[in-house]
VOGU-3710 file (C-alpha; in Angstrom, 3 decimals, decimal comma):
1> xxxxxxxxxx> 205,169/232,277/167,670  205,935/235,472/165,788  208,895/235,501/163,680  211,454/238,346/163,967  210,621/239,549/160,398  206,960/239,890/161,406  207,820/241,339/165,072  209,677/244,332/163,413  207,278/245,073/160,910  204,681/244,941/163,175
11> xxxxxxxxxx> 206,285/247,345/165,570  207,329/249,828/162,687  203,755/249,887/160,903  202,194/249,964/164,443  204,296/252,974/164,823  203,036/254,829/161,912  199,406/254,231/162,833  199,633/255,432/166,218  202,059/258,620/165,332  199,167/259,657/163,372
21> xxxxxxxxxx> 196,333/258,685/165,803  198,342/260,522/168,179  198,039/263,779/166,444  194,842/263,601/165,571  193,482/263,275/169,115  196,230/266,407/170,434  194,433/268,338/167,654  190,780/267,041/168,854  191,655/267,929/172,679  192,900/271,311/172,070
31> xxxxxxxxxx> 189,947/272,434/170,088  187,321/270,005/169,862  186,931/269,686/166,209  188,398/267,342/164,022  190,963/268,332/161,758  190,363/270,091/158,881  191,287/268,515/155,746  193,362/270,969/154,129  196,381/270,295/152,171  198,508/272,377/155,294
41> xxxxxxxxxx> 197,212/270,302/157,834  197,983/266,863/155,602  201,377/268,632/154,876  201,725/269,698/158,763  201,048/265,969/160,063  203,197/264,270/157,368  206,216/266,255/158,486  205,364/265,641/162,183  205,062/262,241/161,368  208,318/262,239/158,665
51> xxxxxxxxxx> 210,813/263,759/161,701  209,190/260,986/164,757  210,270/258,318/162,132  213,100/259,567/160,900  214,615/260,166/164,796  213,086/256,440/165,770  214,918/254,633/162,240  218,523/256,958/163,451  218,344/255,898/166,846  217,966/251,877/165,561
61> xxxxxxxxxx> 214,225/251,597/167,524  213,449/248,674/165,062  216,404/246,540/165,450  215,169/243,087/166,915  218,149/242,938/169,355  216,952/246,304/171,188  215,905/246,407/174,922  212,610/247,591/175,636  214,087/249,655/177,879  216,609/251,193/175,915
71> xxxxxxxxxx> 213,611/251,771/173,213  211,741/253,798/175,716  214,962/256,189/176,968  214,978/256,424/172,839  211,296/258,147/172,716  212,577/260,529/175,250  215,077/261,964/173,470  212,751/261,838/170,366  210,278/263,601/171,864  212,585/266,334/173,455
81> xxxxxxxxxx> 214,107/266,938/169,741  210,397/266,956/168,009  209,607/269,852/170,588  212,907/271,638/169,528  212,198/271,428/165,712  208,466/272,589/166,054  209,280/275,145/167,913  212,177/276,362/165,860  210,576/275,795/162,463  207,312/277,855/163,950
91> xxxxxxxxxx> 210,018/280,355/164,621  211,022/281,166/161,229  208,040/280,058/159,118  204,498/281,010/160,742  202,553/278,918/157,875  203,888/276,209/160,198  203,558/277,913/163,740  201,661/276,002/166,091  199,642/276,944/169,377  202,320/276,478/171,975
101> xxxxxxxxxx> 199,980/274,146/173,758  200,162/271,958/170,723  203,727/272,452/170,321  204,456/270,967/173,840  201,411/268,237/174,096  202,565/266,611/170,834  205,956/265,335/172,219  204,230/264,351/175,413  201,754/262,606/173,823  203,965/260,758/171,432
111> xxxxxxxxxx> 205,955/259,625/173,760  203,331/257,745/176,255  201,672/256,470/173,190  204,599/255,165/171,177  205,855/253,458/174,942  202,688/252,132/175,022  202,756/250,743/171,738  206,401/249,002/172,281  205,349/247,320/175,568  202,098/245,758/173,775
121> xxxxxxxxxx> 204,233/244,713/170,623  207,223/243,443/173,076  204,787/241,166/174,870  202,526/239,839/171,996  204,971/239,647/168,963  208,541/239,675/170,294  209,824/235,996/169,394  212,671/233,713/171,231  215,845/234,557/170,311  217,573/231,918/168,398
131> xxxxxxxxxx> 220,766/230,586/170,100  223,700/228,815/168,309  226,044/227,698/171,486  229,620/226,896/170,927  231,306/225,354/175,082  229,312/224,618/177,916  225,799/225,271/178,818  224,796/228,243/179,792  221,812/230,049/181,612  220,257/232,384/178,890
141> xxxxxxxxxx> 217,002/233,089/179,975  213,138/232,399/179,007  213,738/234,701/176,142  216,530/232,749/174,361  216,012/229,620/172,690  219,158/227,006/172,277  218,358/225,485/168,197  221,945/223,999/167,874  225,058/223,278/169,864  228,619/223,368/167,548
151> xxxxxxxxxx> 232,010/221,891/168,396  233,742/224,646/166,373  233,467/228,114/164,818  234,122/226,650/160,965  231,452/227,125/158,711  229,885/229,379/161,503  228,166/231,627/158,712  226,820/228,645/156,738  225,646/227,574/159,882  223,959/230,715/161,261
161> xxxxxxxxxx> 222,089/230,820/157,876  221,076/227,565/157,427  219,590/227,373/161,432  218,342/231,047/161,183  220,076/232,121/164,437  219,924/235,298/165,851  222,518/235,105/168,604  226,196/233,329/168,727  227,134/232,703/172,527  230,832/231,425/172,467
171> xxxxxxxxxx> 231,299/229,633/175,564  235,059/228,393/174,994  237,643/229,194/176,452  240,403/227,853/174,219  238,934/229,989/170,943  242,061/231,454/169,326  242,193/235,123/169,401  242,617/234,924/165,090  239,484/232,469/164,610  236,947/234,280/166,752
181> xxxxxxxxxx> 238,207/238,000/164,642  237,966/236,202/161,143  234,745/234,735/162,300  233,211/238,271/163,279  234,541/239,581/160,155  232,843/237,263/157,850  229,582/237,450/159,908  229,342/241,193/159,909  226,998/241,473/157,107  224,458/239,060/159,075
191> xxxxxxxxxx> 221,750/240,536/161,270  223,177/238,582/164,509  224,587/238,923/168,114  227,257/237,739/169,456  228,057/237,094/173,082  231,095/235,615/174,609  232,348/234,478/178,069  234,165/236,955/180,359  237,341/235,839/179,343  237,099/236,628/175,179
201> xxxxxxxxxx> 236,590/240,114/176,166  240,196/241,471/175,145  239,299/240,590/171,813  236,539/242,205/170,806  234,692/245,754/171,030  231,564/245,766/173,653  230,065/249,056/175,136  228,095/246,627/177,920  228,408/243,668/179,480  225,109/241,328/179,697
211> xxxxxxxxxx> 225,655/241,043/183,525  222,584/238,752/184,194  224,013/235,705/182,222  228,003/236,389/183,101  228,584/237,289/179,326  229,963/240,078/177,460  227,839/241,490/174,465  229,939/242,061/171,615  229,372/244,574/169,027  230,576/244,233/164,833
221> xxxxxxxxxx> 229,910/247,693/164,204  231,477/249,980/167,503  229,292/252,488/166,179  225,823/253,208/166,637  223,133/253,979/164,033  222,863/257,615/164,789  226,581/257,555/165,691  227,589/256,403/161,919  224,953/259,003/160,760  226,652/262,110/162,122
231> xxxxxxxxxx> 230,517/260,737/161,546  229,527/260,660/157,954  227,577/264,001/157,644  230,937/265,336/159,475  233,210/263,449/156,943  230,973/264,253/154,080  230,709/268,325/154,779  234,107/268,831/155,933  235,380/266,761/152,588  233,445/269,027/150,213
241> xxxxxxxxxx> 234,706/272,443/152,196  238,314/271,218/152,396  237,887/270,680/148,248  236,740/273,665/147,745  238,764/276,030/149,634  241,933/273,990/148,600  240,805/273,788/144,858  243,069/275,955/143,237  246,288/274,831/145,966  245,479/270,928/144,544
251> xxxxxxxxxx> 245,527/272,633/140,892  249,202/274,379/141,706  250,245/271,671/143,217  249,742/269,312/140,200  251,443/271,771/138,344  254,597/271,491/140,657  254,551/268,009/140,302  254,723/267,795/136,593  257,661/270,512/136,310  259,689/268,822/138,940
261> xxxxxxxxxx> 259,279/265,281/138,102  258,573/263,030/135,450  255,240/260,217/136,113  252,009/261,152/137,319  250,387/263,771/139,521  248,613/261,025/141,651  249,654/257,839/143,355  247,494/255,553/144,210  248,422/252,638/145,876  246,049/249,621/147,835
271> xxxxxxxxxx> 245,141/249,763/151,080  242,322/247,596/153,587  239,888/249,366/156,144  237,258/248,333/157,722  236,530/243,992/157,531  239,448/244,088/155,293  238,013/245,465/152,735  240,408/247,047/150,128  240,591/250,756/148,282  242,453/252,606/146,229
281> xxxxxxxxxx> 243,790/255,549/148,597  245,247/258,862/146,832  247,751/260,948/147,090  250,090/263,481/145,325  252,899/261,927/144,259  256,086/262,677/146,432  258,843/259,838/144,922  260,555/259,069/141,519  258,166/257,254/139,120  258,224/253,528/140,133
291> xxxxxxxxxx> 259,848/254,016/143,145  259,061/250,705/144,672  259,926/248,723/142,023  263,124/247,657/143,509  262,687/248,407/147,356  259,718/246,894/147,095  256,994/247,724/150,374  258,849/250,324/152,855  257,047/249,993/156,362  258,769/252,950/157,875
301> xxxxxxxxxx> 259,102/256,606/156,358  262,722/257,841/156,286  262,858/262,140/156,029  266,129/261,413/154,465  265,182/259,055/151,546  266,745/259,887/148,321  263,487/258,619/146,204  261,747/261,631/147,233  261,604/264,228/144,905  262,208/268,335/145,753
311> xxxxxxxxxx> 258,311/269,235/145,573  257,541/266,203/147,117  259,932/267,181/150,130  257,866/270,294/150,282  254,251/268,439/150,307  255,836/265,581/153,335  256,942/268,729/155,298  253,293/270,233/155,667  251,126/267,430/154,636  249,915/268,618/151,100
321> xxxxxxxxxx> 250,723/265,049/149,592  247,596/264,069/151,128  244,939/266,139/150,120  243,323/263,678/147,665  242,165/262,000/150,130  239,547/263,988/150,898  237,910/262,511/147,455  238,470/259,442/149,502  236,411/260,618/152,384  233,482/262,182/150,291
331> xxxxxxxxxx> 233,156/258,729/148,159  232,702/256,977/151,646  236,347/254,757/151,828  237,468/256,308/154,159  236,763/258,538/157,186  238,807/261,484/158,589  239,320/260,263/161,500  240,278/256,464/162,463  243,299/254,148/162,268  245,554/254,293/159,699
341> xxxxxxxxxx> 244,720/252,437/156,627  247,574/250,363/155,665  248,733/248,258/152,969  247,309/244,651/152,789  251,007/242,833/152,856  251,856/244,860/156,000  248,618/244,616/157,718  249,218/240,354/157,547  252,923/240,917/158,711  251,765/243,331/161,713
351> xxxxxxxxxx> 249,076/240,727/162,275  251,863/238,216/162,758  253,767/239,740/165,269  250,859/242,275/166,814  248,192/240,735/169,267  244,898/242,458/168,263  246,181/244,176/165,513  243,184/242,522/163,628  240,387/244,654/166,082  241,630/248,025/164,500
361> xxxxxxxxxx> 239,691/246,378/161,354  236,559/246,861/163,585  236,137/250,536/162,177  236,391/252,653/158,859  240,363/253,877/158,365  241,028/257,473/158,541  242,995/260,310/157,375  244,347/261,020/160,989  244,051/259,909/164,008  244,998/259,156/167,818
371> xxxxxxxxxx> 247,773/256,816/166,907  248,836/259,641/164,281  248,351/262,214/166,757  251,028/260,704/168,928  253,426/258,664/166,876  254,097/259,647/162,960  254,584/257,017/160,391  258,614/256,489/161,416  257,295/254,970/164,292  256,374/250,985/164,781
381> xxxxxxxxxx> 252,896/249,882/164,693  253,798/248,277/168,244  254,180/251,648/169,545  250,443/252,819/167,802  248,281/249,704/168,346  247,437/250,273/172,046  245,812/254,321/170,790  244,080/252,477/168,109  242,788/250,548/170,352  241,752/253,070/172,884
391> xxxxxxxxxx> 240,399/254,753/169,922  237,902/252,328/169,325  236,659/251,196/172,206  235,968/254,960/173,389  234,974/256,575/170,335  232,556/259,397/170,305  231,851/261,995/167,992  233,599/264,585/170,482  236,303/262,317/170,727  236,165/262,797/166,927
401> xxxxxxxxxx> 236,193/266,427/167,062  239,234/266,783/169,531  241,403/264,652/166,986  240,378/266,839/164,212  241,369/270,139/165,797  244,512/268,929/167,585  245,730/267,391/163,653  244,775/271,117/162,428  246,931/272,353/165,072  249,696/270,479/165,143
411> xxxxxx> 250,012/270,633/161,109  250,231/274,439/161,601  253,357/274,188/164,329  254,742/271,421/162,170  254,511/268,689/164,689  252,299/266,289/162,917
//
């Protein structure tokens, strides 16, 4: 049997072959001749071949854990968005302007040959999935493989490692909500699934429900390949146009700072976001120097708190105090949109007292968001959680988008 290493590369390099092949025989149908061997043609088919690839690796085609099916609704929109950029490159550049019979038989083509391909590679090379089981039995299927039962979820990395497993089912009722969230956290960095009885579901994030074997699929990363792509091409241009334009605001700003106050421009102060992991956010300083020293962590802002300087009144009122952030966004630790990030003493008291305050963790921490949207930062984390929460398990880059301009908006009529 195949191993899963070996399956993927297969259907990758199987891939590249056949994109190729595929273009060769278009070009051989349409005008029975070979193609020429001119550096324009060689350019021509390794940019065809460059975009198919590039759309196949964004929408995840190679992961082991995809359904052939899904795979196949994949070359469809593949092939739809080759058609677009041929045609709309041959638009503007007519070095690269092909016959429009080309044009619309290379998309076809592709996508009954790169099916093809899948269903072959699926059938010869696709190996059992490996099954760690923690409860009682369950029906999996021909394609999954049961290497090891547990009694518990401790050492459940070690274990997936040593056994090689591809998929955890969790088949227990009685798993605490805190163990089965600190287990997914560890494990995100492994290549594995995890499923989990009906019953888990409140815990986790899962866009789908595997209804053949009564379990629910559950997802580490809420976000899909392509989905991750665009959020940070979005956080990444809007970042480096919000520096820009606010350059020389930033610059007067520091300025302020320094002739109201004594201590420095910036505060930076620790924060965790997505698996816990921790930062150093940034922001223009708005208190006394040292501020916390004796207070110690604040959990709720107070408009009326006489540590706050007169500029940094100003900044609070209209948001300014936050603008470094955006060097937080463009360096990739956080996002502009998603749960607030918060500081790693209050996130274990909230965790305490909040049920699920650990699944916000699932995703990247933003500058604003739903919660933010609706509650500001004088209001509990009991009253955000459940918009966090909603947040994640119905993101979508529009959902993104609507966030974004109703935060722009309601920072102009001062109700953010």
């Amino acid at each position: 049997m195949a191993s899963r290493g070996f399956f993927e590369s297969v259907h990758f390099i199987s891939h590249l072959v056949v994109i190729n092949l595929t273009l060769v025989l278009v070009y051989f149908l349409r005008f029975n001749q070979p193609v020429p061997r001119t550096s324009l043609g060689v350019l021509l088919f390794l940019f065809i071949t460059l975009i198919v690839v590039s759309l196949l690796i964004l929408f995840d085609v190679y992961s082991f854990f995809k359904r052939l099916s899904d795979i196949i609704t994949y070359y469809v929109f593949t092939s739809v968005i080759t058609l677009f950029l041929l045609s709309f490159i041959g638009f503007f550049d007519w070095t690269f302007r092909l016959p429009r019979t080309i044009t619309f038989m290379i998309p076809a083509a592709l996508f009954f040959t790169l099916s093809f391909t899948s269903i072959l590679v699926f059938k010869f090379f696709k190996p059992k999935y490996r099954v760690l089981l923690l409860g009682e039995k369950v029906q999996l299927g021909e394609n999954y493989e049961i290497i090891k039962k547990i009694s518990s979820l401790s050492n459940l990395k070690k274990e997936i490692i040593k056994e090689k497993a591809d998929v955890v089912v969790i088949a227990k009722k009685d798993v605490s909500y805190d163990e089965l969230i600190r287990n997914l956290f560890e494990c995100h960095d492994l290549s594995v699934q995890f499923k989990v009885i009906k019953e888990l579901r409140p815990y986790v994030f899962s866009r789908d429900a595997d209804f053949e074997h009564n379990l629910i699929n559950v997802y580490l990363e809420p976000l899909k390949v392509y989905e991750k792509a665009i959020k940070r091409f979005i956080d990444v241009v809007f970042s480096v146009i919000a520096i820009v334009v606010f350059a020389i605001p930033m610059l007067l700003i520091a300025a302020l700072i320094k002739i109201d106050s004594k201590g420095p421009v910036i505060y930076a102060q620790t924060r965790i976001t997505k698996y816990e992991k921790k930062f150093r956010l940034y922001k223009f300083r708005t208190m006394i120097k040292d501020a916390e020293k004796k207070t110690g962590a604040v959990i709720w802002d107070n408009e009326n708190d006489a540590r706050i300087t007169t500029v940094g009144r100003f900044l609070r009122k209209f948001h300014l105090d936050e603008l470094p952030q955006l060097f937080n966004v463009l360096s990739g630790d956080l996002s502009l949109v998603g749960p607030r990030p918060e500081r790693p003493v209050l996130s274990d008291e909230f965790n305490k007292n909040i049920y699920y305050w650990k699944k916000r963790l699932l995703v990247k921490a933003g500058m604003t968001g739903l919660a933010q949207l609706y509650y500001s930062t004088r209001y509990s984390a009991e009253k955000k959680i459940r918009y966090d929460l909603y947040y994640i398990d119905h993101y979508s880059i529009i959902l993104d988008i609507k966030i974004l301009i109703k935060t722009v908006v309601k920072i102009i009529l001062r109700e953010y």
